[in-house]
Steps between C-alpha positions, in 0.01 A plus 500: 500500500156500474286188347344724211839630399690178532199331275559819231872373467455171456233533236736775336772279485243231390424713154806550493615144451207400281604820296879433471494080447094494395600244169162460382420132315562561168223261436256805662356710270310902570141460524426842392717404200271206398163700547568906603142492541546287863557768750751451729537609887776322668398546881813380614677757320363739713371543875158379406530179611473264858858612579469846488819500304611486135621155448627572130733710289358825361464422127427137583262349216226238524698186393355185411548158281438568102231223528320648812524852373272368181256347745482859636436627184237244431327620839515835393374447147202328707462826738444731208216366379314610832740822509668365747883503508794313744709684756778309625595583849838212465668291287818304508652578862847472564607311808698731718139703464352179581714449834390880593140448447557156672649674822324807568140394390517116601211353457476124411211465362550789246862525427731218433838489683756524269750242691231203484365289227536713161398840646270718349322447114599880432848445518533208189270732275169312486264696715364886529297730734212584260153699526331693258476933447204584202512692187645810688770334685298522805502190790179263517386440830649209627455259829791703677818669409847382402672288753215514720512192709159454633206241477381735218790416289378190446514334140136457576288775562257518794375844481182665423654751237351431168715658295775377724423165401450608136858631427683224690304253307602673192828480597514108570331414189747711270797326707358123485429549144829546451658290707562602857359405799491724837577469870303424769584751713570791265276603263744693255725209472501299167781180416504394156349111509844381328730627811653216554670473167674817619556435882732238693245364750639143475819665647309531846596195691203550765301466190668240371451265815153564596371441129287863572385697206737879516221819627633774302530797706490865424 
């Protein structure tokens, strides 16, 4: 059996789990419910994304905690002033997706393995994939694309762009006014400052012992 076809099964039988035993927190509430005016492109719903695979359940909406979901709407009130609205590329992640991203796009310093510490942020509700599309739905130019991990995905941006520079500052300023902060690494990732009234981080013993502050991860 070949690698690419042996891959296609188990991501099939992947959806297929998330689709038959997928029990959503009831807690998690439809972003496009709260503001229909926040467009939403789940990446990992599709083959757009680092695996090359869709990750998700067709149908699969852009979940997220009540309170974060009015911080997004907050950011997006923000946007409009500058016609300017949010995209959200993820949002609450399940964690058998989790353990697929984990495995076939491994990278440590971008995506959090979901057997150590308290995985990702996605998967408890309390962080999105955001950037910004204008009056006419249409992307901004951004440092690089989704799930892009490069130098150039950096939270801080080192190019020469302008404009570039112009929408991802946007961006940050209508998320830290409403309280998120982003990741180092990835510029479309935003955690709502309160996470940890959400997430069991004291639950990782490593933690625990070596008195470190917990790095969320995407």
């Amino acid at each position: 059996m070949s690698r690419r076809l042996s891959l296609t099964i188990i991501f099939t039988a992947a959806i297929w789990t998330l689709h038959t035993s997928q029990a959503a927190n009831p807690q998690l509430v439809d972003i496009a419910m709260v503001d229909p005016t926040i467009v939403i492109d789940l990446r990992y719903a599709t083959e757009h994304n680092v695996t090359g695979h869709a990750l998700y359940p067709r149908g699969m909406r852009a979940l997220i905690l009540p309170s974060v979901a009015q911080q997004l709407a907050g950011a997006q009130n923000y946007l409009k002033q500058f016609r300017y609205r949010l995209k959200i590329w993820d949002a609450y992640r399940p964690k058998e997706a989790q353990e697929l991203l984990w495995k076939y796009a491994s990278k440590d310093q971008y995506v959090a393995n979901p057997e150590k510490g308290f995985g990702s942020m996605h998967s408890y509700g309390v962080s999105v994939d955001a950037t910004l599309v204008d009056d006419w739905s249409q992307d901004a130019s951004m440092p690089t694309k989704f799930d892009e991990f490069t130098p150039q995905a950096m939270l801080r941006y080192a190019g020469r762009d302008p404009l570039v520079k112009q929408h991802l500052t946007l961006l940050q300023v209508a998320m830290s006014h409403n309280n998120f902060y982003g990741l180092r690494v990835e510029w479309w990732h935003f955690t709502t400052a309160d996470w940890k009234k959400y997430v069991p981080y004291w639950e990782d013993k490593q933690m625990s012992q070596t008195g470190e502050s917990p790095s969320p991860k995407s």
